[in-house]
N, C-alpha and C positions, 0 to 999 in steps of 0.2 A: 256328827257331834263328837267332840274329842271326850273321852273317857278313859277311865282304868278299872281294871276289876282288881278286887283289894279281897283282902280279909280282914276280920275283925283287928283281928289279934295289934296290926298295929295303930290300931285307933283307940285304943283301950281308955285317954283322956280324953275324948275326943265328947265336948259337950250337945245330945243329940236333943232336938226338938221337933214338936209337931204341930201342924196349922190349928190353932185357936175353935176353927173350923169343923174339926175332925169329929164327929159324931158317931162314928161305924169304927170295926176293926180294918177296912181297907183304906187303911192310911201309911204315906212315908215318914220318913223321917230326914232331918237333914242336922249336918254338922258343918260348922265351918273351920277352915282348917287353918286360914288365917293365909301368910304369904310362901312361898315355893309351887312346883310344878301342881298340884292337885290344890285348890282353894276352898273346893267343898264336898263333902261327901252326903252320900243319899244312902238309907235301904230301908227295906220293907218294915212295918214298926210289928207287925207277926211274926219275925223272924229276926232279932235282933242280932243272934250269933252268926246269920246266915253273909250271903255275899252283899257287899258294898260298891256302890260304884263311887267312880273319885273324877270332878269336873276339873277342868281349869277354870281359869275367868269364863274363856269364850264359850267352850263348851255349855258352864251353868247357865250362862246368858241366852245361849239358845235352846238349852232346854226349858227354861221357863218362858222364852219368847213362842216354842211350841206348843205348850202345855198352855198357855193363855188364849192360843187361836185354833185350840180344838186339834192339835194334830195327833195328838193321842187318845181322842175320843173314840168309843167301839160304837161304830154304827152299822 
């Protein structure tokens, strides 16, 4: 999966949201960053200051094409 580890610091506009879904504190968050090398960033919504990750297209594509077919389920 293509990623980058980021900081906050430079996503400071960066508009973050969380699934509608979300009922618990173990939830992410996501931002979309619009067009250049990173499209969308992710991080923990418990840790908002903490580390970010940053997708490309392809990368976020397969990480939700993961996350949809259980590949990050703890079993």
């Amino acid at each position: 999966m293509n990623q980058i580890h980021t900081s906050t610091t430079s996503l400071a506009g960066a508009a973050w949201r969380k699934s509608t879904r979300s009922q618990t504190s173990n939830c992410v968050e996501v931002a979309p960053l619009g067009t250049g090398p990173a499209t969308m960033a992710l991080r923990d919504s418990k840790d908002p200051s903490g580390p970010v990750l940053l997708f490309n297209r392809a990368g976020w594509l397969g990480f939700i094409a993961g996350a949809k077919n259980g590949q990050f389920d703890l079993n």
